[in-house]
Every structure is written in structure tokens, then in C-alpha cells.
C-alpha positions as CSV (number, residue, x, y, z in Angstrom):
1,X,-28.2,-17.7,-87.2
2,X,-25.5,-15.9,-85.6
3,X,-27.7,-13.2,-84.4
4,X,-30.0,-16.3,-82.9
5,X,-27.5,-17.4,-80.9
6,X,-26.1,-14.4,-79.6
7,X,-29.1,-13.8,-78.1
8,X,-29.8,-17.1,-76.6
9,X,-26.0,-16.8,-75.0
10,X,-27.0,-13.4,-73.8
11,X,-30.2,-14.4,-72.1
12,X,-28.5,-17.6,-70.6
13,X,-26.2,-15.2,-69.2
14,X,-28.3,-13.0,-68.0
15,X,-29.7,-15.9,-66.2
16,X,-26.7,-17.3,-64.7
17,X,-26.2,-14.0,-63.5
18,X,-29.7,-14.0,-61.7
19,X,-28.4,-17.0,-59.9
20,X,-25.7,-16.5,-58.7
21,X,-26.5,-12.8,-57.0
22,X,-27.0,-13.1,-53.4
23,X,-29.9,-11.9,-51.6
24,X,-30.4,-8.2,-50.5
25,X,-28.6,-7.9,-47.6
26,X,-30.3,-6.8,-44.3
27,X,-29.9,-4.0,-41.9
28,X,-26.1,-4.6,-40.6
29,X,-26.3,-5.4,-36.4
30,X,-25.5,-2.4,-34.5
31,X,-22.2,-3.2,-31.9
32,X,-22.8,-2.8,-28.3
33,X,-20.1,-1.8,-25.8
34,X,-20.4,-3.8,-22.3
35,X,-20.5,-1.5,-19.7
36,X,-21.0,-1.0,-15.8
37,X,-23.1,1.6,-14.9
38,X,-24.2,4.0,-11.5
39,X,-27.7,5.4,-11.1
40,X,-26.5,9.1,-9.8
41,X,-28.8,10.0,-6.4
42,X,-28.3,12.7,-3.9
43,X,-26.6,11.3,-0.4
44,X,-26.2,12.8,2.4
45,X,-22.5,14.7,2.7
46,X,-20.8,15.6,5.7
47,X,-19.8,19.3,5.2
48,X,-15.8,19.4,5.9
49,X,-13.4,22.4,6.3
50,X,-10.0,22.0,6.1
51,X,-6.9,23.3,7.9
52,X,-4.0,22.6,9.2
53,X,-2.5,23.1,12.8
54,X,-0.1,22.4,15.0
55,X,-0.1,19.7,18.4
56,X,0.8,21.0,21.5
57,X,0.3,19.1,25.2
58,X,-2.7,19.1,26.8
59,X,0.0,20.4,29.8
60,X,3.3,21.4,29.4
61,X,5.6,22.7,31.8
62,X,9.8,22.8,32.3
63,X,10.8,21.3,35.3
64,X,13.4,24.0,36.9
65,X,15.0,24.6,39.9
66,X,13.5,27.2,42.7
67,X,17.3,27.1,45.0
68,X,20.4,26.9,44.7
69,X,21.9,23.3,45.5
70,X,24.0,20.1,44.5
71,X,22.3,17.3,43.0
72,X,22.0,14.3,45.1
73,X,19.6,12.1,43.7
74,X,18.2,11.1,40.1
75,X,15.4,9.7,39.9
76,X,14.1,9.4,36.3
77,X,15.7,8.9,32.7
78,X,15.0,10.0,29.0
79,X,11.5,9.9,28.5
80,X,10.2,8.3,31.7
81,X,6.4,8.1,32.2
82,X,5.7,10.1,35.5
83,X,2.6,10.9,38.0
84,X,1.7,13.4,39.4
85,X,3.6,13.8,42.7
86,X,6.8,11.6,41.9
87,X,10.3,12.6,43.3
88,X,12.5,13.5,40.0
89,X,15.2,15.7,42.1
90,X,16.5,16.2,45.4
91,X,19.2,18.5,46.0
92,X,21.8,18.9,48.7
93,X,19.1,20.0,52.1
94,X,21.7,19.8,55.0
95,X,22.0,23.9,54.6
96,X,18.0,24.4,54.9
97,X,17.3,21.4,56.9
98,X,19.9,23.0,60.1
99,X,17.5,26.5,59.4
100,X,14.6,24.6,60.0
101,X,16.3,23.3,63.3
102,X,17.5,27.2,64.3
103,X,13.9,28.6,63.3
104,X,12.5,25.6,65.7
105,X,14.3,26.5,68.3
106,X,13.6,30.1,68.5
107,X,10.1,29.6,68.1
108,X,10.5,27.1,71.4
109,X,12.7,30.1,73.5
110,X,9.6,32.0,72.0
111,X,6.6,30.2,73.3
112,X,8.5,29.4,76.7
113,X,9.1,33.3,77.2
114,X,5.0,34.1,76.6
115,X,4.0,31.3,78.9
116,X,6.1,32.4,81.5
117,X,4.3,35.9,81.3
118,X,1.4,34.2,81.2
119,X,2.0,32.4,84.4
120,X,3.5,35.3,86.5
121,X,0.0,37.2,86.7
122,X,-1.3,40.1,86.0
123,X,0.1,42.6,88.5
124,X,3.7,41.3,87.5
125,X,3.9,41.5,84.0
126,X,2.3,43.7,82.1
127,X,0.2,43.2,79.1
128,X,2.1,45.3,76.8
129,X,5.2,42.3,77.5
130,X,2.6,39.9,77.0
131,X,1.7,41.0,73.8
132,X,5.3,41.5,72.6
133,X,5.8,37.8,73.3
134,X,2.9,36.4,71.2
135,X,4.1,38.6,68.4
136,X,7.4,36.8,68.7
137,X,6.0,34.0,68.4
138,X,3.9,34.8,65.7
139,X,7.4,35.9,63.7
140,X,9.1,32.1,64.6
141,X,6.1,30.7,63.4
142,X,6.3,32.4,60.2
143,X,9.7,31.9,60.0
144,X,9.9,28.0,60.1
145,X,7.0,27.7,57.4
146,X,9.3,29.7,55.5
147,X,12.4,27.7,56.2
148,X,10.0,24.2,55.6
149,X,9.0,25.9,52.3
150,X,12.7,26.2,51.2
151,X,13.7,22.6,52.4
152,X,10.8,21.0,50.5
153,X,11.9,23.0,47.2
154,X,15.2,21.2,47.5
155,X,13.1,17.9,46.4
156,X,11.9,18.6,42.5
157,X,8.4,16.8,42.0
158,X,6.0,16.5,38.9
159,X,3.5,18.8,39.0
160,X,1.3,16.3,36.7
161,X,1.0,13.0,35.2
162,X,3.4,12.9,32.0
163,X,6.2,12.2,29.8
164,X,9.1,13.5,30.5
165,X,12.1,14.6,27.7
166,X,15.5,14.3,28.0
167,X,17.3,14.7,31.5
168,X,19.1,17.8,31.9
169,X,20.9,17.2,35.1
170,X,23.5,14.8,36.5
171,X,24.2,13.7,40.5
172,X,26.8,16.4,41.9
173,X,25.4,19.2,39.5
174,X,25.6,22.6,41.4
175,X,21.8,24.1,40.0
176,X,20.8,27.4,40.7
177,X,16.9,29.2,40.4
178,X,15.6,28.1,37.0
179,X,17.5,25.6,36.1
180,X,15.7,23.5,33.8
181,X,15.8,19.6,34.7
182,X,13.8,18.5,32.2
183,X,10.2,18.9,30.5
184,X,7.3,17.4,31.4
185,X,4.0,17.1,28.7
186,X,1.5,15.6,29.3
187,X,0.2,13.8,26.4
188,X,-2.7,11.7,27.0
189,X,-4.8,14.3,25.4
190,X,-3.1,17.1,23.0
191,X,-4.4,20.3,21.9
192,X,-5.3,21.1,18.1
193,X,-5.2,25.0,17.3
194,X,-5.7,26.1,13.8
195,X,-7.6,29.3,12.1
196,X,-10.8,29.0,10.0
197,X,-11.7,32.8,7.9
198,X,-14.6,34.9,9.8
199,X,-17.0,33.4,7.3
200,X,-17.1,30.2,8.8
201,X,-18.0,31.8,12.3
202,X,-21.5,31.3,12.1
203,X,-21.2,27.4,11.2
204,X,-18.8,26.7,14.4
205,X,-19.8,25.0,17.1
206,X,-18.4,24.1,20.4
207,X,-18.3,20.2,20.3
208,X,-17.9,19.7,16.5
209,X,-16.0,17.0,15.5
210,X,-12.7,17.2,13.9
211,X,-10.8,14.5,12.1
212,X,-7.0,14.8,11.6
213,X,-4.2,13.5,9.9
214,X,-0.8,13.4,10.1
215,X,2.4,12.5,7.4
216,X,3.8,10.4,9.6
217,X,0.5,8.1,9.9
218,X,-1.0,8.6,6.6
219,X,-3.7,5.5,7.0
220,X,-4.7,6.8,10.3
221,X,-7.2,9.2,11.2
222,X,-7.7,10.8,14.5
223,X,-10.7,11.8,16.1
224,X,-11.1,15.0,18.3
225,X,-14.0,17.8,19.2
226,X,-13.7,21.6,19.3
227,X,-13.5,22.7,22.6
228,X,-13.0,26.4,22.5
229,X,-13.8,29.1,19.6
230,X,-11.5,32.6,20.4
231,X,-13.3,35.4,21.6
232,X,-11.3,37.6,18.6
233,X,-11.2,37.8,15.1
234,X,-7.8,38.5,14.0
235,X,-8.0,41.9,12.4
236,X,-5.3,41.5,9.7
237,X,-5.6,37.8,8.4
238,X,-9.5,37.5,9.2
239,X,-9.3,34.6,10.7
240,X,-10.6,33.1,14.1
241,X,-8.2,30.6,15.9
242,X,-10.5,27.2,16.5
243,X,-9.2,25.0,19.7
244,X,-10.0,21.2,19.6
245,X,-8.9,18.4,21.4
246,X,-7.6,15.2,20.2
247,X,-7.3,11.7,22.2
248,X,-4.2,10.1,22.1
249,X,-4.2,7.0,24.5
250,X,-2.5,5.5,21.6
251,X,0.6,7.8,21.9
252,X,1.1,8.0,18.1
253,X,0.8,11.9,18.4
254,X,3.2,14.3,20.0
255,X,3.7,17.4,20.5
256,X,5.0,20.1,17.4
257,X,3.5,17.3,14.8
258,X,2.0,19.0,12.0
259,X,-1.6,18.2,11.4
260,X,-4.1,18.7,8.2
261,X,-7.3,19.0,9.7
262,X,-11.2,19.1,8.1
263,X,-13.8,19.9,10.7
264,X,-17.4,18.9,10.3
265,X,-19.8,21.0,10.4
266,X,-23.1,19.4,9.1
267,X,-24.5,17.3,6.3
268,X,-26.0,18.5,2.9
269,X,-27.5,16.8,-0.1
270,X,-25.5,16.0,-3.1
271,X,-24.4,13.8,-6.1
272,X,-22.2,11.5,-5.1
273,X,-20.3,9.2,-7.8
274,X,-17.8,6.3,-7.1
275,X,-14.1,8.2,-8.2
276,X,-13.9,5.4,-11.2
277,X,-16.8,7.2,-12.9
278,X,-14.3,10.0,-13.6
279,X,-12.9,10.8,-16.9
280,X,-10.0,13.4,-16.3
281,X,-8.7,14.9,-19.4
282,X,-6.1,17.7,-18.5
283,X,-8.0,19.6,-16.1
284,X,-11.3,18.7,-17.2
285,X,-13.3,15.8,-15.5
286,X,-16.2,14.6,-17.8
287,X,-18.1,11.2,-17.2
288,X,-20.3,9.0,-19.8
289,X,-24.1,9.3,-19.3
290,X,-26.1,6.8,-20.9
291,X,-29.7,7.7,-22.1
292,X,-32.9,6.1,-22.6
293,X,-31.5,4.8,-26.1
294,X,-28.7,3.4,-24.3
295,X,-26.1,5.6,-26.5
296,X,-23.4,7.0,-23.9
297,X,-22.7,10.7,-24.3
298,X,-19.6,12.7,-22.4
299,X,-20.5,15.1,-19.9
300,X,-18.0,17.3,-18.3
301,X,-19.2,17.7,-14.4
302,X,-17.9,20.2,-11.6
303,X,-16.5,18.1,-9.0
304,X,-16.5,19.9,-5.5
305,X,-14.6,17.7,-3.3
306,X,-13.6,14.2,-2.7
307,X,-15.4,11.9,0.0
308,X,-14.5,8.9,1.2
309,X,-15.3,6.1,-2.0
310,X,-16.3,8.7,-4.9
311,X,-16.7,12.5,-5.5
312,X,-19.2,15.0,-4.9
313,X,-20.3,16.9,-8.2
314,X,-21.8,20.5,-8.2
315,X,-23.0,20.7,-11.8
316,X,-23.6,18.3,-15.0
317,X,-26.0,15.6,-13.5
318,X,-29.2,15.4,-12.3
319,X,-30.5,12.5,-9.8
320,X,-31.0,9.7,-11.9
321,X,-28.9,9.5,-14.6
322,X,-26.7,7.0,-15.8
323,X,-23.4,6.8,-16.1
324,X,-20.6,4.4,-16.8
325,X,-18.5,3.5,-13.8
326,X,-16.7,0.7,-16.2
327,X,-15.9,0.3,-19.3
328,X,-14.7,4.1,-20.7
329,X,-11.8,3.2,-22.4
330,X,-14.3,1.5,-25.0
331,X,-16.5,4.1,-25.4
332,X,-16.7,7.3,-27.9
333,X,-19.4,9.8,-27.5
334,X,-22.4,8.4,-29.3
335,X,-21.5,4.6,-29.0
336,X,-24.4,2.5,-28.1
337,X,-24.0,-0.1,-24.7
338,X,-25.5,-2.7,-22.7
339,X,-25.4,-3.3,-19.1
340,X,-23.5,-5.8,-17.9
341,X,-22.3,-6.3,-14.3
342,X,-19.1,-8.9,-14.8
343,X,-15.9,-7.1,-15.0
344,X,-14.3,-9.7,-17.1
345,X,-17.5,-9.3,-19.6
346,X,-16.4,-5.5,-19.8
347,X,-12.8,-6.0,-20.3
348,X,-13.5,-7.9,-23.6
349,X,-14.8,-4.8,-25.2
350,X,-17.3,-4.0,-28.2
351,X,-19.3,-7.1,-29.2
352,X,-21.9,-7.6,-32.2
């Protein structure tokens, strides 16, 4: 009897147990990672070489003194926009202005003395006088332009449209030969000289454009073209001195600003990737290419240079591929993700 009901409590057991155990369990749902992704494809790339240089005017000159002489007249201040032509200095001309009146006279006594000759006939004078007076007059002629010459170089004039710097000289100044007044750039235009090595000779052009930039205007990038290439390779650095030109209606620039410059020279075919795509891990860049099983795998990449919104690669993708532009720090090589195109959506993370 006990035995009987042993094994009826076992069996009723054994059912309960039946019961109660859940069903097998299916395959567990794999978690995908939302993610933005960029189909990499070759772009055209400007080719840039880079530099630096150093502005100078487009004309630059000091204003000096070419005679002695005491200031009179002022007629510009610090940094006074000029033309060509204007009066900036006029010195003392009483001294030169009475040798102009002495060499006019002369040359008056001179030309009275030949016609006289002239009048009086051949059999009176003879032509060797003759020809001693118009060589007299020849002399006083010569002599006055010379005297006019000095008067006029007691008025100081700009030799060309420009700024001028700080004034040198003050009313009642006694200035002598090479005196400097002040210095006059002209600045409309400035000149961009910087060295590229030999091996870029065969790429330059005259007319290529340049594009510079400059601390002092860090958002701001100006536009210029290569005027001249030098007609010498420096033998010890191996370089060639390239001249551009830069507008600068603006007048942002001046001159002695230091200037990084990258000059283009063409356009090439290459991967270009939007900078976000970039993984940098000490000095390594990788990205995360997705394959056709949508599993995301890290790919270190060679990055050349950086363009204006991404990054040119040399090496680690192909046209085509995918990678993740949003959404690596939710990723581990091997994870598996899904394509979404809302940022919020990626910020969220892994979902089931």
C-alpha cells in the first residue's frame, strides 16, 4: 500500500512538473545599433600646395628729399590716402626761384647778343661770332632747365596712388638730400612671394590660383593668381620663389603680414568622407564600414589631407562602401546596425 502510493505521488508530480515547465524558448532577438551612414565615392579634389609667405606692396617707395631746404608747407598726416601727383612737401624756393630769375636773364642778354649779329650782316660780323652766340645761348638754355629742375624738387609729390605712413617731417625742418618724409605703399593690390621645392616646377603655372590666410583674419580667405615663376632654382634650399598677387580693395591686408598659403594646381579623383566619419585613436584614424550583413567592422584609413567638409583618404576604402558617419560611440567591431537618418533616433543607442 505504501509502495502504491508512492508511486501515484511520484507520477502526480511528475505531472505537475510537466505543467508548470514553460515552453522552449526561441532564438533570442539580435540588438541593432541605429546608425547614420555615408556611401564612400570618388570626388573631384582640388590639388593644394601649401606655403607660407610674406605681403609686400604692390609699390613701395620712401618719400625723401633731393635738396637741401626748410620746410614750409605740410600737406598730409599719418596714414593719408594719396594720388598720384599730390603736393605732400614744399620746401623754402626763394634761393632757387632768384637762380631761375639770374639764368633767365642771361639767357635774354644771350639771345639779344646773337640777334644783333644776325642783324648786322654778313660782311660785319663774322660767322665764327655768330656761332659763339648761339652756343651761349644754347648754355642759358641749359642752364635754366637745370635751375627749373632744382626749384620743382623743392615741392615733394607722390609718385603713385597710396597710403602713406607716419609723417617724418614738421614746418621749419631744415632737410637735406635723402631725407625721408615718409613712406608711400601702395596697397590696393599686394604682392605674395613664397618658395615651392623644384619638384613642383612642372605643375606651376602662370595664372594659378592661390588662396591665403592670415592669423589676424582667421575666417577669411583671400583670393589671388600667380603672376611670375623665377627664372632660378635656388641651388642650396632647392626651391623656386613663386610671385602671386592678391587683391585687397578691402584693405584688410598690409604689408609685412604673414601669410599661409596653398596654391592650386589641378583636380584629382579621390575618397572623400565628411570629418565626423573619423575615429581617431592616438595617431591612428579608423572609421566603421558596414557590410552586406549590416555588422559594422573598424577600418583604419590613411587620411591625406583635409578639404573643406571632410577628409581625403589614400588607403582603406574602396568607392562604395559604407560607413558610419553617426552613431560610433555605440558601436564595437562586429555589432550589427540599421540605418536610420534621425539624429535623435541615433543618440538613443542599441535597441532590440
Amino acid at each position: 500500500m505504501i509502495k502504491r502510493i508512492s508511486l501515484v505521488a511520484l507520477l502526480s508530480l511528475g505531472i505537475a512538473a510537466c505543467e508548470k515547465t514553460p515552453e522552449a524558448a526561441g532564438p533570442a532577438p539580435v540588438r541593432t545599433i541605429p546608425v547614420t551612414l555615408w556611401t564612400a565615392q570618388l570626388s573631384p579634389v582640388e590639388e593644394r600646395i601649401e606655403s607660407v609667405a610674406t605681403l609686400t606692396a604692390n609699390e613701395s617707395v620712401a618719400v625723401t628729399a633731393r635738396v637741401s631746404g626748410k620746410v614750409t608747407e605740410v600737406h598730409f598726416d599719418d596714414g593719408d590716402q594719396v594720388k598720384a601727383g599730390d603736393l605732400l612737401v614744399q620746401l623754402d624756393p626763394a634761393e632757387s626761384a632768384a637762380a631761375v630769375q639770374e639764368v633767365e636773364a642771361a639767357l635774354e642778354e644771350a639771345s639779344l647778343e646773337l640777334h644783333r649779329l644776325g642783324s648786322l650782316g654778313a660782311e660785319i660780323s663774322t660767322r665764327a661770332a655768330i656761332d659763339i652766340a648761339k652756343a651761349n645761348v644754347a648754355a642759358q638754355q641749359a642752364r635754366l632747365a637745370q635751375a627749373n629742375a632744382v626749384l620743382a624738387d623743392h615741392r615733394l609729390l607722390a609718385p603713385f596712388a597710396g597710403v602713406l605712413g607716419f609723417r617724418q617731417v614738421s614746418v621749419g625742418a631744415l632737410v637735406t638730400p635723402g631725407t625721408v618724409v615718409a613712406q608711400l605703399d601702395d596697397v590696393s593690390r599686394l604682392k605674395l612671394d613664397f618658395t615651392l621645392p623644384e619638384v613642383y616646377l612642372s605643375q606651376l603655372r602662370q595664372g594659378d590660383r592661390v588662396e591665403a590666410r592670415s592669423p589676424a583674419w582667421p575666417q577669411a580667405i583671400f583670393a589671388g593668381t600667380v603672376r611670375n615663376i623665377s627664372s632660378r632654382v635656388d641651388p642650396v634650399t632647392r626651391a623656386v620663389t613663386v610671385r602671386a598677387v592678391l587683391d585687397n580693395a578691402e584693405r584688410k591686408l598690409r604689408p609685412g603680414m604673414l601669410m599661409t598659403v596653398e596654391l592650386l594646381v589641378g583636380e584629382e579623383q579621390a575618397l572623400v568622407l565628411p570629418e565626423q566619419a573619423l575615429v581617431q585613436k592616438g595617431d591612428e584614424s579608423y572609421v566603421y564600414r558596414v557590410d552586406d550583413k549590416s555588422q559594422a567592422f573598424r577600418v583604419p584609413v590613411q587620411v591625406l589631407r583635409r578639404v573643406e567638409g571632410g577628409v581625403v583618404i589614400g588607403s582603406g576604402l574602396a568607392a562604395g562602401d559604407q560607413v558610419v558617419v553617426r552613431g560610433q560611440l555605440n558601436l564595437r567591431p562586429g555589432a550589427t546596425v540599421r540605418e536610420v537618418n534621425d539624429a535623435a533616433q541615433v543618440a538613443e543607442g542599441a535597441t532590440p
